[in-house]
C-alpha positions in Angstrom: 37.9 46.6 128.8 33.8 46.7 128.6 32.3 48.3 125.7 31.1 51.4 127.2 34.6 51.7 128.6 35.8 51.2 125.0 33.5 53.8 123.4 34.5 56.6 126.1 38.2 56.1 125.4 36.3 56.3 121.4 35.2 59.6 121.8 38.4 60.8 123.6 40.4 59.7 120.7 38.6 62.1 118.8 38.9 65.0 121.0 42.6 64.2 121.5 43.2 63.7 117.8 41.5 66.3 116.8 43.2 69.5 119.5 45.0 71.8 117.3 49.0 70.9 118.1 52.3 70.2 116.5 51.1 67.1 114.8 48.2 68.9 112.8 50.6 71.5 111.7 53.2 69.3 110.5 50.7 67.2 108.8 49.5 70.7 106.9 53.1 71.9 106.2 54.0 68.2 104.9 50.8 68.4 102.6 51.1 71.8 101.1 54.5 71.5 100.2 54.4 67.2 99.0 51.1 66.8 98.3 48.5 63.8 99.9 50.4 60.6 99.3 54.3 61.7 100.2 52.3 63.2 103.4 51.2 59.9 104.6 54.9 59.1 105.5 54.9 61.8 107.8 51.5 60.5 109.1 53.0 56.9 110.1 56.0 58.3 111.9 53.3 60.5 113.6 51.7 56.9 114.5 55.0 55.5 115.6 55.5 58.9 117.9 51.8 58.1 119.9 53.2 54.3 119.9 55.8 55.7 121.4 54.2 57.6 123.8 52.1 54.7 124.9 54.2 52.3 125.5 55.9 54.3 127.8 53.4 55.4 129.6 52.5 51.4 130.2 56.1 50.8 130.9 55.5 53.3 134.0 58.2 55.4 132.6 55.6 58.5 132.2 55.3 58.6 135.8 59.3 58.7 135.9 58.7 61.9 134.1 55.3 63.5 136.2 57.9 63.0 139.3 61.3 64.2 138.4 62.0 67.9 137.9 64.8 67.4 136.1 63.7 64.7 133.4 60.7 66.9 132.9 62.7 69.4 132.1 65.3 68.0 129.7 62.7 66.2 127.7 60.4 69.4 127.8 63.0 71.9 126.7 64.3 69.3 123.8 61.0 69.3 122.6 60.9 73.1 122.2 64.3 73.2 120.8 63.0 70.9 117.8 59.3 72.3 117.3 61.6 76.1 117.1 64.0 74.4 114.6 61.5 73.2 112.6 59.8 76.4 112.4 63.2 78.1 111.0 63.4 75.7 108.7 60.0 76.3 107.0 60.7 80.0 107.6 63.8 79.9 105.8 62.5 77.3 103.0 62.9 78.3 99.2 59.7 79.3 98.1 60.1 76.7 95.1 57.2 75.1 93.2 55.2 72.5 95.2 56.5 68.8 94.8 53.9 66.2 94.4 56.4 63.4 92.9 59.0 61.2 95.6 61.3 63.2 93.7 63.1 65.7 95.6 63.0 67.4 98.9 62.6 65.4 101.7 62.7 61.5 101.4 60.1 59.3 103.1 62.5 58.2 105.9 63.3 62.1 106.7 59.4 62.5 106.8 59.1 59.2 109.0 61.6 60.8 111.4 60.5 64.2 111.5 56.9 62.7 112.5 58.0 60.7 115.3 60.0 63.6 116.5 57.2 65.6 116.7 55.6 63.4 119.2 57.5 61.5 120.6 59.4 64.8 121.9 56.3 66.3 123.2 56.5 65.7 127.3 53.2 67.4 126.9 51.6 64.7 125.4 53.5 61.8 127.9 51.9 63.3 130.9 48.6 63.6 129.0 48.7 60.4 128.1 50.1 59.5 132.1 46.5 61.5 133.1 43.9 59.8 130.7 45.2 56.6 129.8 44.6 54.9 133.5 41.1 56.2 133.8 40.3 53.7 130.6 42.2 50.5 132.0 41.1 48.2 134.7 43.8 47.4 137.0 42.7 43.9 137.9 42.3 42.8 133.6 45.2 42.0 131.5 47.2 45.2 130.7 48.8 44.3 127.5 45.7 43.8 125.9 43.9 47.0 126.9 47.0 49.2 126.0 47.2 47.5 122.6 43.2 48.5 122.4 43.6 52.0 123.4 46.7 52.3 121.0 45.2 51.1 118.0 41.6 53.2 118.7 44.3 56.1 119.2 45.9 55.6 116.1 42.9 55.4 114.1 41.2 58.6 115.1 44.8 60.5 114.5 45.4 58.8 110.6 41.8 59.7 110.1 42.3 63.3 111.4 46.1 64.1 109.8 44.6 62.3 106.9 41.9 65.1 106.4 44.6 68.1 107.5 47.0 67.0 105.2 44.1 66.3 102.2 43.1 69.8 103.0 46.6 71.3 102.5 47.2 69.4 99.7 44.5 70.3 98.0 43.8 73.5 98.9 47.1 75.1 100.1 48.7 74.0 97.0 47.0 76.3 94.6 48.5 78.8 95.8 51.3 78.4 93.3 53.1 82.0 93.2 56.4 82.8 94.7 55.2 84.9 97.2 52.4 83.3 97.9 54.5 79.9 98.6 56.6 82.3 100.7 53.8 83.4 102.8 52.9 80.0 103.5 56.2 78.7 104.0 56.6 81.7 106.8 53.0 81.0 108.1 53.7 77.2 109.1 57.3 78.3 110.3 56.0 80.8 112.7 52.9 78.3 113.9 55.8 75.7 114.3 57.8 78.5 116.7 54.4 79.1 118.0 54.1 75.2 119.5 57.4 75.7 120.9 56.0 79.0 122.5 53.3 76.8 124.0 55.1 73.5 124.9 57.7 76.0 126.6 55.1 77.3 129.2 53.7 74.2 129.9 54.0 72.9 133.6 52.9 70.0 135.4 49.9 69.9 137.2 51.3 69.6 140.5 53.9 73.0 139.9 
């Protein structure tokens, strides 16, 4: 991979990272209601969801996916299913005072989990990755060593970015301390979360 190859893939990373989407708004929801540090478990099973993504899409299982109807499908609708059930979750959630101890709520594994999830659910984001991924490697160079590149410039760009949505809803979502206002809140991540299930629900390959 040449440099200006590199730095392309760079500035897609950010674009990428930085697209509104189910990550962003579980990184929020995570923050407001566990504060900045708790949140960064959520943010490494995010990470382990795009590793995810990759590696599959360099194991030539993405194109599996593009191709079959069917596969599309289950993994699509699953993916709705779980962005939905998240959303009733947060909908439903107890507007209780905002945690910013390990004591509590969810535990860093169920965070871990629920990030990965996230992603590595999205079929969305496996035939994004199918679409913008090759356009960055060269076929005739080692493989293995240019997906490991794209993965960890990838991962950067997305810690930095969930990093700053999750420091933003820590810090300024969680002075809103009042029953009803956690309540709002707790409704208004719940419905964006339906809302990403809305969207992934629609989505279609490019060749439907």
């Amino acid at each position: 991979m040449t440099q200006q190859t590199w730095i392309a893939f760079f500035v897609a990373s950010w674009l990428i990272s930085l697209s509104p989407g189910a990550g962003a708004i579980k990184s929020m929801s995570t923050g407001m209601r566990y504060g900045y540090r708790k949140g960064l478990w959520n943010i490494f099973g995010l990470q382990l969801g795009v590793i995810f993504l990759i590696a599959i899409v360099a194991a030539g299982l993405g194109a599996v996916l593009a191709a079959s109807q069917h596969a599309f499908m289950v993994i699509k609708w699953l993916g709705v299913v779980y962005l939905v059930w998240l959303g009733i979750q947060q909908w439903r959630a107890e507007p209780q005072p905002i945690e910013f101890h390990d004591e509590g709520g969810h535990t860093p594994r169920q965070l871990v989990v629920e990030g990965f999830l996230v992603n590595a659910s999205n079929p969305k984001g496996i035939v994004f990755m199918l679409a913008v991924l090759p356009q960055f490697i060269n076929p005739h160079a080692a493989q293995a060593q240019q997906y490991l590149i794209c993965a960890g410039t990838l991962m950067f760009t997305d810690v930095v970015v969930m990093s700053g949505y999750t420091l933003l809803a820590s810090r300024v979502l969680s002075a809103l301390r009042e029953a009803h206002h956690i309540k709002w809140m707790n409704r208004t991540f719940g419905s964006l979360f339906v809302g990403a299930g809305a969207l992934l629900a629609t989505f279609k390959r490019s060749a439907e």
